[in-house]
C-alpha positions, 0 to 999 in steps of 0.5 A: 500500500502506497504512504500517504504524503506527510505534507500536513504535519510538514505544514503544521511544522511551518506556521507553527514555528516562531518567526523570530529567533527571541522577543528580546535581545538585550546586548550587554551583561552588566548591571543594567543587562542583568536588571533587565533581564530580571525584571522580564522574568516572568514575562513569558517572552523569549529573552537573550542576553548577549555579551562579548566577554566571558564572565567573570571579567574585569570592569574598570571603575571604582568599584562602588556599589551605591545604596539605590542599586541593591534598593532597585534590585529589592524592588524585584525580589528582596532575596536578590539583594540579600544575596549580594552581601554574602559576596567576598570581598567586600566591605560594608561602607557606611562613611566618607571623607570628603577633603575639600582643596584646602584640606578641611574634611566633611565626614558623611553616613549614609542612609542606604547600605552599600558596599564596594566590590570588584566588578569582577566579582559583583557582575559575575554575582548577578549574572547568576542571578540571571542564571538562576531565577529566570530562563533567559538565554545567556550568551557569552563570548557573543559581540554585536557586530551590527544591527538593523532596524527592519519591516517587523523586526531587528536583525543583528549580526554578531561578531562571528558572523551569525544573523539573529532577528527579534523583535526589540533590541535593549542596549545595556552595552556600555560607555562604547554601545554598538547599539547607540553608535549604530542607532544613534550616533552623536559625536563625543561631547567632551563636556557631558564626558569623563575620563578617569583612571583606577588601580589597586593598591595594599597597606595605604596609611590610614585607610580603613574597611568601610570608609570611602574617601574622596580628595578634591584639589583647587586645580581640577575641580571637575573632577576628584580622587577616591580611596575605596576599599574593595576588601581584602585589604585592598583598596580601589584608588582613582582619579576622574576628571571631566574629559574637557578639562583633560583635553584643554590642559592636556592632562595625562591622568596616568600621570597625574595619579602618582603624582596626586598620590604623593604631592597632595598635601592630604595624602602625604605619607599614606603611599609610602609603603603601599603595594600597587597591584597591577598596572593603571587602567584607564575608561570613560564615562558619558555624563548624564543631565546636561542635556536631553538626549533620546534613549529610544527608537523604533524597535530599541531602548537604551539603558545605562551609560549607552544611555549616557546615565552617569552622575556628574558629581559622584560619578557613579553609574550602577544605581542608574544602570539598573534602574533604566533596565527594570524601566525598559522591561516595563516598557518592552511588556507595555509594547508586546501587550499592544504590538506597538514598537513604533518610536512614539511608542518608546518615547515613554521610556524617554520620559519614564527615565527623565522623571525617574533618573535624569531629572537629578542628574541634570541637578547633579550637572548644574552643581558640578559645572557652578562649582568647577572653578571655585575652590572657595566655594566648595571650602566654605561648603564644607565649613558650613556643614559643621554648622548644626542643621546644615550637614544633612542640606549639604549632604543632599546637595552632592549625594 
Protein backbone atom coordinates (compact mmCIF):
# COMPACT_ATOMS: atom_id res chain seq x y z
CA UNK A 1 0.00 0.00 0.00
CA UNK A 2 1.31 3.38 -1.14
CA UNK A 3 2.07 6.16 2.09
CA UNK A 4 0.11 8.67 2.29
CA UNK A 5 2.08 12.11 1.73
CA UNK A 6 3.32 13.85 5.32
CA UNK A 7 2.82 17.08 3.91
CA UNK A 8 0.06 18.49 6.88
CA UNK A 9 2.12 17.52 9.56
CA UNK A 10 5.23 19.43 7.36
CA UNK A 11 2.60 22.27 7.00
CA UNK A 12 1.93 22.37 10.88
CA UNK A 13 5.53 22.46 11.47
CA UNK A 14 5.99 25.59 9.47
CA UNK A 15 3.18 28.13 10.57
CA UNK A 16 3.82 26.98 13.85
CA UNK A 17 7.38 27.86 14.27
CA UNK A 18 8.43 31.26 15.87
CA UNK A 19 9.07 33.69 13.05
CA UNK A 20 11.92 35.35 15.29
CA UNK A 21 14.77 33.55 16.99
CA UNK A 22 13.87 35.91 20.58
CA UNK A 23 11.08 38.89 21.61
CA UNK A 24 14.02 40.48 23.38
CA UNK A 25 17.94 40.88 22.85
CA UNK A 26 19.46 42.71 25.32
CA UNK A 27 23.14 43.46 24.44
CA UNK A 28 25.18 43.83 27.32
CA UNK A 29 25.51 41.75 30.74
CA UNK A 30 26.10 44.19 33.20
CA UNK A 31 24.16 45.92 35.96
CA UNK A 32 21.53 47.36 33.56
CA UNK A 33 21.62 43.75 31.44
CA UNK A 34 21.18 41.77 34.25
CA UNK A 35 18.36 44.18 35.89
CA UNK A 36 16.66 43.77 32.82
CA UNK A 37 16.75 40.61 32.01
CA UNK A 38 15.36 40.11 35.87
CA UNK A 39 12.70 42.15 35.84
CA UNK A 40 11.03 40.18 32.24
CA UNK A 41 11.41 37.14 34.03
CA UNK A 42 8.15 36.45 34.29
CA UNK A 43 7.14 37.85 31.28
CA UNK A 44 6.97 34.79 29.43
CA UNK A 45 8.70 36.17 26.44
CA UNK A 46 11.89 34.82 24.75
CA UNK A 47 14.65 36.54 26.13
CA UNK A 48 18.55 36.54 25.29
CA UNK A 49 21.08 38.23 26.79
CA UNK A 50 24.13 38.91 24.77
CA UNK A 51 27.92 39.78 25.77
CA UNK A 52 31.20 39.76 24.41
CA UNK A 53 33.25 38.63 27.31
CA UNK A 54 33.11 35.71 29.33
CA UNK A 55 32.16 36.34 32.66
CA UNK A 56 33.97 36.70 35.11
CA UNK A 57 35.67 39.64 33.54
CA UNK A 58 37.16 42.73 34.66
CA UNK A 59 35.36 46.41 34.84
CA UNK A 60 37.23 49.10 35.14
CA UNK A 61 35.75 51.71 37.69
CA UNK A 62 35.52 52.20 41.27
CA UNK A 63 34.12 49.70 42.39
CA UNK A 64 31.28 51.35 44.20
CA UNK A 65 28.24 49.77 44.92
CA UNK A 66 25.88 52.56 45.64
CA UNK A 67 22.81 52.00 48.17
CA UNK A 68 19.89 52.74 45.10
CA UNK A 69 21.18 49.77 43.11
CA UNK A 70 20.59 46.96 45.60
CA UNK A 71 17.39 49.35 46.72
CA UNK A 72 16.05 48.80 42.74
CA UNK A 73 17.13 45.01 42.99
CA UNK A 74 14.87 44.57 46.48
CA UNK A 75 12.02 46.12 44.32
CA UNK A 76 12.37 42.86 42.02
CA UNK A 77 12.78 40.32 44.84
CA UNK A 78 14.23 41.08 48.45
CA UNK A 79 16.31 37.78 48.06
CA UNK A 80 18.04 39.20 45.11
CA UNK A 81 19.97 41.87 47.40
CA UNK A 82 20.15 39.90 50.04
CA UNK A 83 22.24 37.50 48.23
CA UNK A 84 24.66 40.04 47.34
CA UNK A 85 26.11 40.69 50.89
CA UNK A 86 27.47 37.44 51.13
CA UNK A 87 29.98 38.43 48.11
CA UNK A 88 33.71 38.16 49.05
CA UNK A 89 35.19 40.52 49.45
CA UNK A 90 33.53 43.06 50.26
CA UNK A 91 33.13 45.82 52.92
CA UNK A 92 30.18 47.30 54.15
CA UNK A 93 30.57 51.08 53.57
CA UNK A 94 28.92 53.25 55.85
CA UNK A 95 31.08 56.51 55.97
CA UNK A 96 33.06 59.15 53.64
CA UNK A 97 35.58 61.80 53.81
CA UNK A 98 35.47 64.41 51.55
CA UNK A 99 38.56 66.72 51.57
CA UNK A 100 37.95 69.88 50.44
CA UNK A 101 41.16 71.55 48.20
CA UNK A 102 42.07 73.39 51.46
CA UNK A 103 42.26 70.23 53.37
CA UNK A 104 39.34 70.56 55.63
CA UNK A 105 37.12 67.34 55.84
CA UNK A 106 33.31 66.78 55.53
CA UNK A 107 32.54 63.10 57.11
CA UNK A 108 29.16 61.96 55.83
CA UNK A 109 26.91 58.48 56.89
CA UNK A 110 24.75 57.40 54.57
CA UNK A 111 21.06 56.45 54.98
CA UNK A 112 21.33 53.21 52.50
CA UNK A 113 23.89 50.44 52.92
CA UNK A 114 26.00 49.95 50.29
CA UNK A 115 29.23 48.24 49.64
CA UNK A 116 32.35 48.38 47.19
CA UNK A 117 33.00 45.27 45.50
CA UNK A 118 35.24 44.48 42.37
CA UNK A 119 33.24 44.11 39.38
CA UNK A 120 34.60 41.31 38.60
CA UNK A 121 33.06 39.68 41.15
CA UNK A 122 29.87 41.96 41.71
CA UNK A 123 28.79 41.45 37.82
CA UNK A 124 29.68 37.97 37.78
CA UNK A 125 27.04 37.60 41.17
CA UNK A 126 24.48 38.86 39.13
CA UNK A 127 24.63 37.17 36.10
CA UNK A 128 23.93 34.00 38.24
CA UNK A 129 21.09 35.87 39.45
CA UNK A 130 20.01 35.56 35.62
CA UNK A 131 21.02 32.28 35.52
CA UNK A 132 19.02 31.10 38.31
CA UNK A 133 15.91 32.78 38.60
CA UNK A 134 14.97 33.49 35.02
CA UNK A 135 15.13 31.25 31.95
CA UNK A 136 16.86 33.84 29.60
CA UNK A 137 19.40 32.63 27.02
CA UNK A 138 22.74 33.78 28.33
CA UNK A 139 25.00 34.20 25.71
CA UNK A 140 28.66 34.72 26.47
CA UNK A 141 31.53 35.36 24.41
CA UNK A 142 28.72 36.77 21.69
CA UNK A 143 29.71 40.75 20.45
CA UNK A 144 27.34 42.83 18.45
CA UNK A 145 28.97 43.27 15.27
CA UNK A 146 25.70 45.34 13.77
CA UNK A 147 22.41 45.52 13.88
CA UNK A 148 19.44 46.56 11.51
CA UNK A 149 16.11 48.11 12.09
CA UNK A 150 13.83 46.42 9.71
CA UNK A 151 9.92 45.93 8.50
CA UNK A 152 8.92 43.58 11.88
CA UNK A 153 11.68 43.36 13.30
CA UNK A 154 15.54 43.59 14.29
CA UNK A 155 18.11 41.86 12.63
CA UNK A 156 21.57 41.51 14.50
CA UNK A 157 24.89 40.33 13.50
CA UNK A 158 27.41 39.04 15.67
CA UNK A 159 30.98 39.22 15.76
CA UNK A 160 31.49 35.59 14.44
CA UNK A 161 29.15 36.45 11.58
CA UNK A 162 25.99 34.53 12.58
CA UNK A 163 22.47 36.52 11.89
CA UNK A 164 19.98 36.51 14.59
CA UNK A 165 16.30 38.52 14.19
CA UNK A 166 13.92 39.60 17.26
CA UNK A 167 11.58 41.90 17.83
CA UNK A 168 13.03 44.50 20.31
CA UNK A 169 16.87 45.03 20.96
CA UNK A 170 17.85 46.89 24.56
CA UNK A 171 21.07 48.41 24.88
CA UNK A 172 22.79 47.84 28.08
CA UNK A 173 26.41 48.00 26.33
CA UNK A 174 28.19 50.34 27.97
CA UNK A 175 30.03 53.80 27.56
CA UNK A 176 31.14 52.46 23.77
CA UNK A 177 27.45 50.91 22.73
CA UNK A 178 27.40 49.45 19.13
CA UNK A 179 23.98 49.95 19.91
CA UNK A 180 23.81 53.65 20.35
CA UNK A 181 26.53 54.30 17.65
CA UNK A 182 24.72 52.35 15.31
CA UNK A 183 21.06 53.94 16.01
CA UNK A 184 22.06 56.84 17.28
CA UNK A 185 25.30 58.36 16.56
CA UNK A 186 26.45 61.52 18.06
CA UNK A 187 29.99 62.66 18.42
CA UNK A 188 31.57 62.82 21.83
CA UNK A 189 30.68 65.72 23.67
CA UNK A 190 33.71 66.42 25.94
CA UNK A 191 31.50 68.43 28.39
CA UNK A 192 28.86 66.00 29.07
CA UNK A 193 32.01 63.02 29.26
CA UNK A 194 34.77 61.60 31.88
CA UNK A 195 37.82 60.20 31.51
CA UNK A 196 39.20 58.64 34.59
CA UNK A 197 41.55 56.33 35.55
CA UNK A 198 41.95 53.45 38.89
CA UNK A 199 44.28 50.88 40.18
CA UNK A 200 44.61 48.73 43.25
CA UNK A 201 46.63 49.07 45.91
CA UNK A 202 47.58 47.39 49.86
CA UNK A 203 48.79 48.72 53.00
CA UNK A 204 47.73 52.78 52.24
CA UNK A 205 48.09 54.73 55.79
CA UNK A 206 45.18 55.43 57.34
CA UNK A 207 42.84 53.69 55.31
CA UNK A 208 40.22 51.94 56.76
CA UNK A 209 37.43 48.99 55.62
CA UNK A 210 34.07 50.73 55.36
CA UNK A 211 35.37 54.48 54.73
CA UNK A 212 35.07 55.85 51.12
CA UNK A 213 37.25 58.77 50.62
CA UNK A 214 37.42 61.26 48.14
CA UNK A 215 40.18 64.16 47.95
CA UNK A 216 39.35 67.49 45.77
CA UNK A 217 42.37 69.88 44.56
CA UNK A 218 41.84 73.88 43.57
CA UNK A 219 43.50 72.80 40.16
CA UNK A 220 40.95 70.34 38.70
CA UNK A 221 37.67 70.70 40.43
CA UNK A 222 35.64 68.89 37.58
CA UNK A 223 36.69 66.14 38.99
CA UNK A 224 38.03 64.08 42.34
CA UNK A 225 40.40 61.28 43.55
CA UNK A 226 38.77 58.34 45.56
CA UNK A 227 40.33 55.80 48.17
CA UNK A 228 37.58 52.60 48.16
CA UNK A 229 38.19 49.88 49.86
CA UNK A 230 37.17 46.78 47.96
CA UNK A 231 38.28 44.05 50.85
CA UNK A 232 40.88 42.04 51.45
CA UNK A 233 42.93 44.93 52.46
CA UNK A 234 42.96 46.01 49.24
CA UNK A 235 41.69 49.28 48.08
CA UNK A 236 40.20 50.84 44.57
CA UNK A 237 42.19 54.27 44.13
CA UNK A 238 41.50 56.51 41.15
CA UNK A 239 41.12 59.93 39.67
CA UNK A 240 38.42 61.29 37.29
CA UNK A 241 38.15 64.35 35.65
CA UNK A 242 35.83 65.96 33.15
CA UNK A 243 37.05 64.71 29.91
CA UNK A 244 37.03 68.82 28.64
CA UNK A 245 39.39 69.53 31.35
CA UNK A 246 41.61 66.71 30.07
CA UNK A 247 41.78 67.57 26.63
CA UNK A 248 42.20 71.76 27.35
CA UNK A 249 45.03 71.49 29.52
CA UNK A 250 46.27 68.22 28.03
CA UNK A 251 46.14 66.33 31.21
CA UNK A 252 47.75 62.98 31.39
CA UNK A 253 45.53 61.49 34.22
CA UNK A 254 48.13 58.22 34.45
CA UNK A 255 50.41 60.55 35.07
CA UNK A 256 48.71 62.77 37.20
CA UNK A 257 47.63 59.86 39.66
CA UNK A 258 51.10 59.14 41.08
CA UNK A 259 51.75 62.40 41.44
CA UNK A 260 48.47 63.29 43.26
CA UNK A 261 49.18 60.50 45.42
CA UNK A 262 52.24 61.87 46.79
CA UNK A 263 52.11 65.58 46.50
CA UNK A 264 48.66 66.17 47.95
CA UNK A 265 49.17 67.77 50.71
CA UNK A 266 46.20 65.47 52.41
CA UNK A 267 47.81 62.07 51.29
CA UNK A 268 51.47 62.78 52.34
CA UNK A 269 52.96 59.99 53.74
CA UNK A 270 49.84 57.47 53.11
CA UNK A 271 51.70 55.82 49.84
CA UNK A 272 54.82 55.36 51.34
CA UNK A 273 54.74 51.93 51.65
CA UNK A 274 51.60 50.79 49.70
CA UNK A 275 51.89 47.69 47.47
CA UNK A 276 50.21 48.55 43.95
CA UNK A 277 48.70 45.52 42.20
CA UNK A 278 48.63 45.66 38.56
CA UNK A 279 49.14 48.48 36.39
CA UNK A 280 46.92 51.72 35.91
CA UNK A 281 43.88 51.26 33.50
CA UNK A 282 42.08 53.86 32.19
CA UNK A 283 37.64 54.47 30.97
CA UNK A 284 35.16 56.70 30.12
CA UNK A 285 32.11 57.55 31.17
CA UNK A 286 29.34 59.67 29.35
CA UNK A 287 27.59 62.05 31.86
CA UNK A 288 24.27 62.28 32.28
CA UNK A 289 21.99 65.59 32.89
CA UNK A 290 23.43 68.05 30.81
CA UNK A 291 21.41 67.70 28.29
CA UNK A 292 18.23 65.92 26.77
CA UNK A 293 19.31 63.13 24.63
CA UNK A 294 16.87 60.24 23.12
CA UNK A 295 17.41 56.88 24.59
CA UNK A 296 14.94 55.15 22.28
CA UNK A 297 13.71 54.48 18.64
CA UNK A 298 11.57 52.42 16.58
CA UNK A 299 12.30 48.70 17.85
CA UNK A 300 15.34 49.86 20.67
CA UNK A 301 15.63 51.28 24.22
CA UNK A 302 18.90 52.07 25.65
CA UNK A 303 19.98 51.77 29.35
CA UNK A 304 22.59 52.76 31.17
CA UNK A 305 25.90 54.67 30.28
CA UNK A 306 24.56 53.78 26.40
CA UNK A 307 22.16 55.98 27.55
CA UNK A 308 24.83 58.42 28.98
CA UNK A 309 23.25 57.62 32.92
CA UNK A 310 26.14 58.84 34.96
CA UNK A 311 26.22 61.05 37.78
CA UNK A 312 28.29 64.16 37.16
CA UNK A 313 29.16 64.65 40.95
CA UNK A 314 29.99 61.21 42.34
CA UNK A 315 30.35 59.58 39.38
CA UNK A 316 28.86 56.56 39.84
CA UNK A 317 26.55 54.96 37.10
CA UNK A 318 25.43 51.16 38.57
CA UNK A 319 22.34 52.51 40.54
CA UNK A 320 21.23 54.38 37.31
CA UNK A 321 22.02 51.26 35.20
CA UNK A 322 19.98 49.09 36.59
CA UNK A 323 17.09 51.20 37.19
CA UNK A 324 16.99 52.32 33.38
CA UNK A 325 16.98 48.07 32.83
CA UNK A 326 13.91 47.37 35.18
CA UNK A 327 12.22 50.60 33.19
CA UNK A 328 13.00 49.30 29.86
CA UNK A 329 11.37 45.74 30.82
CA UNK A 330 8.40 47.59 31.64
CA UNK A 331 8.45 49.22 28.67
CA UNK A 332 9.09 46.03 26.45
CA UNK A 333 5.99 44.28 28.31
CA UNK A 334 3.79 47.56 27.69
CA UNK A 335 4.97 47.24 23.96
CA UNK A 336 4.36 43.43 23.39
CA UNK A 337 0.82 43.98 25.07
CA UNK A 338 -0.12 46.38 22.44
CA UNK A 339 2.16 45.02 19.49
CA UNK A 340 3.21 48.86 19.20
CA UNK A 341 7.32 49.12 18.78
CA UNK A 342 6.84 52.41 16.80
CA UNK A 343 9.39 55.38 18.40
CA UNK A 344 6.24 57.17 19.67
CA UNK A 345 5.78 54.38 21.24
CA UNK A 346 9.27 54.02 23.17
CA UNK A 347 9.18 57.81 23.73
CA UNK A 348 7.52 56.69 27.09
CA UNK A 349 10.74 55.08 28.06
CA UNK A 350 12.42 58.70 27.11
CA UNK A 351 10.01 60.04 29.64
CA UNK A 352 9.75 57.46 32.36
CA UNK A 353 13.72 57.89 32.96
CA UNK A 354 13.80 61.91 32.70
CA UNK A 355 11.20 61.86 35.63
CA UNK A 356 12.98 58.89 37.48
CA UNK A 357 16.50 59.41 36.93
CA UNK A 358 17.65 62.32 34.67
CA UNK A 359 15.69 64.87 36.44
CA UNK A 360 18.55 64.58 39.34
CA UNK A 361 21.38 64.07 37.05
CA UNK A 362 20.55 67.19 35.44
CA UNK A 363 20.94 68.99 39.16
CA UNK A 364 23.68 66.84 39.62
CA UNK A 365 25.42 68.71 36.49
CA UNK A 366 24.47 72.09 37.01
CA UNK A 367 26.26 71.85 40.71
CA UNK A 368 29.47 70.23 39.32
CA UNK A 369 29.76 72.92 36.46
CA UNK A 370 28.99 76.14 39.35
CA UNK A 371 31.38 74.94 41.25
CA UNK A 372 34.42 73.92 38.61
CA UNK A 373 36.19 76.75 39.11
CA UNK A 374 35.55 77.77 42.81
CA UNK A 375 37.70 76.39 45.35
CA UNK A 376 36.47 78.74 47.58
CA UNK A 377 33.14 77.67 47.36
CA UNK A 378 33.27 74.01 47.99
CA UNK A 379 35.80 75.04 51.14
CA UNK A 380 33.30 77.27 52.81
CA UNK A 381 30.95 74.27 51.94
CA UNK A 382 32.29 72.12 53.77
CA UNK A 383 32.88 74.86 56.72
CA UNK A 384 29.45 75.06 56.75
CA UNK A 385 28.48 71.82 57.15
CA UNK A 386 29.63 71.90 60.51
CA UNK A 387 27.02 74.04 61.13
CA UNK A 388 24.42 72.06 63.33
CA UNK A 389 21.19 71.63 60.98
CA UNK A 390 23.18 72.47 57.98
CA UNK A 391 25.30 68.77 57.38
CA UNK A 392 22.26 66.87 56.02
CA UNK A 393 21.41 70.04 53.23
CA UNK A 394 24.72 69.93 52.35
CA UNK A 395 24.65 66.02 52.00
CA UNK A 396 21.59 66.43 49.84
CA UNK A 397 23.22 68.60 47.54
CA UNK A 398 26.20 66.21 46.26
CA UNK A 399 24.68 62.94 47.33
Amino acid sequence: MRRQPSAPATFEAVRTSPPFDYDVAIIGAGPAGTACALALRKSGRRVALFDKALFPRDKVCGDAIPGHALKALRQLDPTFAEGLWHLQPLDAVRQSRLVAPNGDSLWMRWKLPSFNSPRETFDAALLDLVRTHSTTEIRENTGLKSLKIEAGQVRLTTTAGAEITCQLVIGCDGANSVVRRQLLPAPLDRAHHCAGVRAYFENIKGAEAGLTEYFFTKDYLQGYLWIFPVGAGRYNVGLGMLAETVARHKVDLKKLLPELLTGHPALAGRFDNATQHGGIQGFGLPLGGGRTVPVSGARFLLCGDAASLIDPVQGHGIDTAMQSGILAAAQAEACFAKQDFSAEAMRQYDAQVALKISRKLAKSYRLMRFLSNKPWLVNAGVRLARVPGLKPWVQRAIG
